[in-house]
C-alpha positions as CSV (number, residue, x, y, z in Angstrom):
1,X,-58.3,-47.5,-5.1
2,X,-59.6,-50.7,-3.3
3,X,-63.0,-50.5,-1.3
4,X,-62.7,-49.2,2.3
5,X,-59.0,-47.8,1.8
6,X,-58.9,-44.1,2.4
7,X,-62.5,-43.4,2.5
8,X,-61.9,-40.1,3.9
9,X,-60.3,-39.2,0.4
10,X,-62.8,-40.2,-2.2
11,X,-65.2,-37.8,-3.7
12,X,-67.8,-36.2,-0.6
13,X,-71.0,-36.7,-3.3
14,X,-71.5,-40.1,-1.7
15,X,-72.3,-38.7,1.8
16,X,-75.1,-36.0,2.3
17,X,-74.2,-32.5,2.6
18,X,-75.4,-30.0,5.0
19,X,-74.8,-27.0,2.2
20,X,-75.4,-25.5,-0.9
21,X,-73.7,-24.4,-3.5
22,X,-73.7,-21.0,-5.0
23,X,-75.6,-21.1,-8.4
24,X,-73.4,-22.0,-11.2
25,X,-71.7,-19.1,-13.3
26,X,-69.8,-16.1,-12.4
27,X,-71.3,-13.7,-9.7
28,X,-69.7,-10.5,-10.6
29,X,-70.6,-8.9,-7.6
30,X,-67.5,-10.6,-6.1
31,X,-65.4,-9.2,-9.1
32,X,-66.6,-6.0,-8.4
33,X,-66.4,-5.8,-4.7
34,X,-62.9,-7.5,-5.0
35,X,-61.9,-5.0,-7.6
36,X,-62.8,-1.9,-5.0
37,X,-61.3,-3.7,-2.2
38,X,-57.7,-4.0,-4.3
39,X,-58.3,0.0,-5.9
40,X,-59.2,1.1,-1.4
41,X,-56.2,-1.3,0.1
42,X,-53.9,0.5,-2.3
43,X,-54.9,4.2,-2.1
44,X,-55.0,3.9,1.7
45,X,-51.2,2.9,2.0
46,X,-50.8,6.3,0.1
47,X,-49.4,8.6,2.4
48,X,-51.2,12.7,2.1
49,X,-53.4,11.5,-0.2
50,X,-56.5,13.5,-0.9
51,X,-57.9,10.7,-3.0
52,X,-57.7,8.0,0.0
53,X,-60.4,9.4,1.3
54,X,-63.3,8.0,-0.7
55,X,-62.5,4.6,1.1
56,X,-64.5,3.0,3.6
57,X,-61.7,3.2,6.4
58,X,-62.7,6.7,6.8
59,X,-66.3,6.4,7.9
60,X,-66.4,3.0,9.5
61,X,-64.9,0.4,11.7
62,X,-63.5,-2.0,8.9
63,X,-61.9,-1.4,5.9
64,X,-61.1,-3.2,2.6
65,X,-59.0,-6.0,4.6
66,X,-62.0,-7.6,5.7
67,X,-63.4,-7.5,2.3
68,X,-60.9,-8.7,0.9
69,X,-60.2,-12.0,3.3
70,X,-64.3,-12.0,2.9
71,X,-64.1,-12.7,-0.6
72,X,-61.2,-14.6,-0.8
73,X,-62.7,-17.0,1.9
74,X,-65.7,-17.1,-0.1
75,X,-64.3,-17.7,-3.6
76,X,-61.7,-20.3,-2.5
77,X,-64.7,-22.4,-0.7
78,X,-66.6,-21.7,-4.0
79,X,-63.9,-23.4,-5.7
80,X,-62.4,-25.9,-4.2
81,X,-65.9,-26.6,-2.6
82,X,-67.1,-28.4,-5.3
83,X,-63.7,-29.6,-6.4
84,X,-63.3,-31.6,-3.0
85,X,-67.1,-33.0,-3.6
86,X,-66.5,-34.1,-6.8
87,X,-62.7,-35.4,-6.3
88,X,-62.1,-35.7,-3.0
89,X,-60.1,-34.5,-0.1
90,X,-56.4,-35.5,-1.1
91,X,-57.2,-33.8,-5.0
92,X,-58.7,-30.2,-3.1
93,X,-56.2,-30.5,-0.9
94,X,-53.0,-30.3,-3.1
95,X,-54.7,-27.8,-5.4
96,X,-55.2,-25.6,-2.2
97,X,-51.8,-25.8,-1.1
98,X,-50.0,-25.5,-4.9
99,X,-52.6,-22.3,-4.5
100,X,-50.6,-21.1,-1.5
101,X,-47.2,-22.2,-2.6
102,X,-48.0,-20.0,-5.8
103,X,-48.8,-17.0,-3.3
104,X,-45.7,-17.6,-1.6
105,X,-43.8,-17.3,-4.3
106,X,-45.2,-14.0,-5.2
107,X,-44.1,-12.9,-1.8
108,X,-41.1,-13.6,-2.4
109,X,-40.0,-11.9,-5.7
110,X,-42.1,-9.1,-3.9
111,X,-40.2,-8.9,-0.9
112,X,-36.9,-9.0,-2.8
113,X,-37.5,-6.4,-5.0
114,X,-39.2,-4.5,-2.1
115,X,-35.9,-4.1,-0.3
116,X,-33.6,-4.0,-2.9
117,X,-35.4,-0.8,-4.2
118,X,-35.4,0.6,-0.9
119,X,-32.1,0.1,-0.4
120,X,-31.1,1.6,-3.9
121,X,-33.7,4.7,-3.0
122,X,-31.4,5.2,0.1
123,X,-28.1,4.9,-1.0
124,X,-28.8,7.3,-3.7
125,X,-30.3,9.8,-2.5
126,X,-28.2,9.6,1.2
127,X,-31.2,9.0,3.2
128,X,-31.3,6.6,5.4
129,X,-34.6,7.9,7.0
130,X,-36.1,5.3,4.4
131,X,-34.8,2.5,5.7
132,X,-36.4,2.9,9.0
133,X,-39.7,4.3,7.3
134,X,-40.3,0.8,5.4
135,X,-38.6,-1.2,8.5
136,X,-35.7,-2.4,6.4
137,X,-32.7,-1.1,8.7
138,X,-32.4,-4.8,9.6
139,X,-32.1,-5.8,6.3
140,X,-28.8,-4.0,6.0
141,X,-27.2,-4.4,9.3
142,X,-27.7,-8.4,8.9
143,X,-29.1,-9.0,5.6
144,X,-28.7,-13.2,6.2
145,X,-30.6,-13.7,9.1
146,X,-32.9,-10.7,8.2
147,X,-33.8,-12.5,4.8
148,X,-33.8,-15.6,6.6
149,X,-37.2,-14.6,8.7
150,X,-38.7,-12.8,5.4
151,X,-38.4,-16.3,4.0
152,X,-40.3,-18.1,7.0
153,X,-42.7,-15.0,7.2
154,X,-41.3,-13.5,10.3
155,X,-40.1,-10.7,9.1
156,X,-42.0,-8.2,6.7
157,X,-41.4,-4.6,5.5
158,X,-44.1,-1.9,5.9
159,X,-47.4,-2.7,4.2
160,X,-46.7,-6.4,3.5
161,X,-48.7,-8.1,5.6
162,X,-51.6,-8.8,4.0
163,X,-49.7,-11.4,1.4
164,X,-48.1,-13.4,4.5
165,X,-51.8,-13.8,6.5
166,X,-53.7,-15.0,3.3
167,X,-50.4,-17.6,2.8
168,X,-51.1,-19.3,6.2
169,X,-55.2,-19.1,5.9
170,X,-54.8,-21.0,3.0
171,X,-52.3,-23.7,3.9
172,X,-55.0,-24.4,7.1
173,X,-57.9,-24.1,4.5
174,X,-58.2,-28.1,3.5
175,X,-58.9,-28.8,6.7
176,X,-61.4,-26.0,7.0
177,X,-63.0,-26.8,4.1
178,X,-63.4,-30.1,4.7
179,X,-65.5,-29.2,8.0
180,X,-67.5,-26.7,7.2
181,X,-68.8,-29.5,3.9
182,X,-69.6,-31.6,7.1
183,X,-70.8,-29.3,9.5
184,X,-70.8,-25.7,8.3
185,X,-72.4,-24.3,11.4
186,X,-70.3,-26.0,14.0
187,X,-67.0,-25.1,12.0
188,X,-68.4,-21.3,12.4
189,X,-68.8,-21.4,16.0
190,X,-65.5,-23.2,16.3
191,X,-63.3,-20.4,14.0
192,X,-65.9,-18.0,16.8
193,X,-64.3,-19.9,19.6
194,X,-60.6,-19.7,18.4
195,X,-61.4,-16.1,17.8
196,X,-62.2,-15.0,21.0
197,X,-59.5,-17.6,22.3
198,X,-56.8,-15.5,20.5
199,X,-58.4,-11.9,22.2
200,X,-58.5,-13.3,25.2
201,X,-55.1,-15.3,25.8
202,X,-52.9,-12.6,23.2
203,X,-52.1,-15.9,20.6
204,X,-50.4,-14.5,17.8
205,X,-47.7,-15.2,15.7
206,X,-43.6,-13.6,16.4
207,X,-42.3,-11.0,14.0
208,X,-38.7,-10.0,13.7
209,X,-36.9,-8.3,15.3
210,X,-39.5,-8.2,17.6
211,X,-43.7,-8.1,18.5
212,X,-46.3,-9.8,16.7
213,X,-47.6,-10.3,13.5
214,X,-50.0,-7.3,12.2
215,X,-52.9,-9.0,11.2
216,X,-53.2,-11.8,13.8
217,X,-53.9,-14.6,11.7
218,X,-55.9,-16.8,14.8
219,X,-58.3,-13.7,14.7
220,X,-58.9,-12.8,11.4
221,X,-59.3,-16.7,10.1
222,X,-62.8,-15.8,11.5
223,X,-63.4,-13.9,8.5
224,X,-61.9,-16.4,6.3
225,X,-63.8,-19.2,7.1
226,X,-66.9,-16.3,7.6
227,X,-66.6,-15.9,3.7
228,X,-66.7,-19.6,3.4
229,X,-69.6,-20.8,5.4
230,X,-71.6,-17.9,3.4
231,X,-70.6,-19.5,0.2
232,X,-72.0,-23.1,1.0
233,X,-75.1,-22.6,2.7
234,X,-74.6,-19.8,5.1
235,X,-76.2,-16.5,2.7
236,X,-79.5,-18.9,2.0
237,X,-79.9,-19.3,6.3
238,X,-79.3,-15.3,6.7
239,X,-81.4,-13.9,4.3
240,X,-84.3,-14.4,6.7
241,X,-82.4,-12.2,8.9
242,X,-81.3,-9.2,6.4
243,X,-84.6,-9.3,5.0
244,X,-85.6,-8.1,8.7
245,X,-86.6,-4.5,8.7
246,X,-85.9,-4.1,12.7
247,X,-82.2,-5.9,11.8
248,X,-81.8,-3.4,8.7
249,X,-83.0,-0.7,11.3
250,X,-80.5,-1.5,13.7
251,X,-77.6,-1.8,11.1
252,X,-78.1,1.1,9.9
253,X,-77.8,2.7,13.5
254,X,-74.6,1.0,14.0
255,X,-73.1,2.5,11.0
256,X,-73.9,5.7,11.8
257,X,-72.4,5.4,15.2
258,X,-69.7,3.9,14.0
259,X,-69.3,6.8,11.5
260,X,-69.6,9.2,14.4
261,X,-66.8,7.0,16.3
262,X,-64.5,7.1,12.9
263,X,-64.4,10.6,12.6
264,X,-64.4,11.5,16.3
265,X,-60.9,9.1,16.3
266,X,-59.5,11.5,13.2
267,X,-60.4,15.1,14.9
268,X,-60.2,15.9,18.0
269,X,-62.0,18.8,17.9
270,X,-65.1,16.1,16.6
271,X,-63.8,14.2,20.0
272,X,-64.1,16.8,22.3
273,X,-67.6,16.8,21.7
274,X,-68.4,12.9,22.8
275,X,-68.0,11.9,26.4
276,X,-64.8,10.7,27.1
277,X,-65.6,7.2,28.3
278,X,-67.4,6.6,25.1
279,X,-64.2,7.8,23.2
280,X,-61.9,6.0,24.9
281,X,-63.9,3.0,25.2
282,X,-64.0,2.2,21.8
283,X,-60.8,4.4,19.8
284,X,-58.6,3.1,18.7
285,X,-60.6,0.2,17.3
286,X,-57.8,-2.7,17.3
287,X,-56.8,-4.1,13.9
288,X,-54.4,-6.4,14.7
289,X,-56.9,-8.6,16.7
290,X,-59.8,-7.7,14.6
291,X,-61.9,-5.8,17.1
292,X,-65.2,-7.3,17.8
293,X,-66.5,-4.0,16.6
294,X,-65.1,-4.2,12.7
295,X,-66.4,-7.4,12.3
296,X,-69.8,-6.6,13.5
297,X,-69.5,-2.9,11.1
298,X,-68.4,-5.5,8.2
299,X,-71.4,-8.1,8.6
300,X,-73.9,-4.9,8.6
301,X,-72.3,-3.8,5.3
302,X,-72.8,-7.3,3.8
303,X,-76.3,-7.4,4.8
304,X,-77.0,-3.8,3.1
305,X,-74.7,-4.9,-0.1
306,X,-76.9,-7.9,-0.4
307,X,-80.3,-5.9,-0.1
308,X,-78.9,-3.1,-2.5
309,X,-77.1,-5.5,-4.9
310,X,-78.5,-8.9,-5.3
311,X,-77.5,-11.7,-7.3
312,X,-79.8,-11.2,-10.4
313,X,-79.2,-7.7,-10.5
314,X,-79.5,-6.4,-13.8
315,X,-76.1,-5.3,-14.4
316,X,-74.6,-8.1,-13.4
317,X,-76.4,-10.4,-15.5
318,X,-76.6,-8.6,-18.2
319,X,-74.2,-10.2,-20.8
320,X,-71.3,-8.2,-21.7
321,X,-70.4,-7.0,-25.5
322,X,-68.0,-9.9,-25.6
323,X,-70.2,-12.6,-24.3
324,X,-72.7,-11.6,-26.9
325,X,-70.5,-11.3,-29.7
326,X,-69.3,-14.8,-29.0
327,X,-72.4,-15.9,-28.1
328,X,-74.0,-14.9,-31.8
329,X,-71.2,-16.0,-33.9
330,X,-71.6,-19.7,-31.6
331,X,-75.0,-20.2,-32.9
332,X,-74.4,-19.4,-36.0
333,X,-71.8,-21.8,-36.3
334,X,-74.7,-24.0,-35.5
335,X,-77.2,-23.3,-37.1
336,X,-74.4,-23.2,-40.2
């Protein structure tokens, strides 16, 4: 590539970064935190379940959603971070978008076998409640144009939504990432601003047949990009702030108001003992447009994960049986 021709593209090392890097190697915090976000998302979509409630949905604001954009904004800025340093923009950016075309795909086979086994469940057993309980009935009266929106995202059975929201973050995410390596702090309060944009004006995205999307991807990006900034350089500027015994104080108020607020929006019996305005002031707290509420309830849970689990936590840097026996049988190779 000649001198001067798409600057913009070659590797970022040459211009000085506002960030910093994770340390190198694995943190399995993220594993682990990603792992119970996966194990809560799936026993919460299980309907009289018993065991559903050990998640966090049922004594908070947020749930595992925001953990899991959280972590996947963090780990794909991780990632692709350093691979857009090193390589540039137009390298980081096709890897980020072969990432999402990858994810799309998985929809896809997903939603096909989704319906088709609805549809078999139905037809055998007579039923057609199940049609309308997974919001397939469209499916069958016009299966072309119904498969037609799946395809562009548009439309989406019950409990797939999550798949279609991380798709879009991460075909915006080059150009995300490529501002927060510049200017981490302004790209926050910019993803803030569109935030509070989308609350305001009601931007969302059309579903089909009708309404909007469930997880309103112009308000939940916040978290996205959240996760990002606190992978390069954002967690080293807020542990002044968690290590803040008045802020720790204060979180911990917040959570158990918000537990108060959980359960009193489950029982009404709990709710008939809170004043009314306060209960109908803050239940139900709004998911689609990530209440202001369940992101504040998810940063205090970050802050107290971070106090109670930190990096060099024994645990997690302790090398597992694997890593040692590879470890031992490398150095005496070695010395061999």
């Amino acid at each position: 590539m000649a001198e001067g021709r798409f600057a913009w593209a070659r590797p970022l090392r040459k211009v000085p970064m506002p960030i910093t890097l994770p340390p190198e190697g694995r943190d399995l915090r993220l594993d682990f935190l990603r792992g119970l976000a996966n194990w809560a998302i799936f026993l919460d979509h299980i309907p009289d379940n018993v065991v559903n409630w050990i998640t966090t949905r049922n004594y908070g604001f947020s749930d595992a959603a925001e953990l899991f954009i959280f972590i996947s904004g963090y780990t794909a800025s991780f990632v692709y971070g350093k691979m857009m340093l090193e390589r540039g923009m137009i390298v980081a950016s096709t890897r980020v978008l072969r990432r999402a075309w990858q994810i799309y795909v998985a929809y896809v086979f997903l939603f096909v076998i989704y319906i088709t086994a609805i549809s078999y469940l139905s037809e055998k057993y007579d039923d057609p409640h199940y049609l309308e309980m997974f919001n397939i009935m469209g499916f069958i009266n016009h299966p072309a144009e119904t498969v037609y929106e799946g395809l562009i995202l548009k439309f989406r059975p019950v409990n797939m939504d999550v798949l279609p929201l991380y798709i879009v973050l991460m075909v915006g995410f080059p150009l995300a990432l490529w501002a927060v390596l510049r200017k981490p702090n302004v790209t926050l309060f910019a993803s803030a601003a569109l935030y509070f944009a989308a609350r305001h004006f009601g931007w969302n995205f059309p579903a089909y047949p009708s309404g909007v999307w469930y997880f309103n991807p112009f308000a939940w990006q916040f978290l996205f990009v959240f996760g990002g900034w606190f992978a390069l350089g954002g967690a080293p500027q807020s542990q002044r702030l968690f290590a803040s015994r008045s802020v720790v104080a204060l979180g911990i108020t917040y959570l158990l108001f918000s537990l108060v607020m959980t359960v009193a929006g489950q029982f009404p019996a709990a709710a008939a003992l809170l004043p009314s305005w306060l209960d109908n002031a803050v239940n139900p707290v709004d998911k689609t447009n990530l209440s202001p509420l369940r992101v504040l309830h998810f940063m205090v849970l970050v802050m107290l994960v971070l106090r109670v689990l930190p990096r060099d936590w024994p645990v997690s840097s302790r090398p597992s049986p694997a890593r040692r026996s590879y470890a031992d049988s490398s150095r005496s190779k070695c010395s061999a």
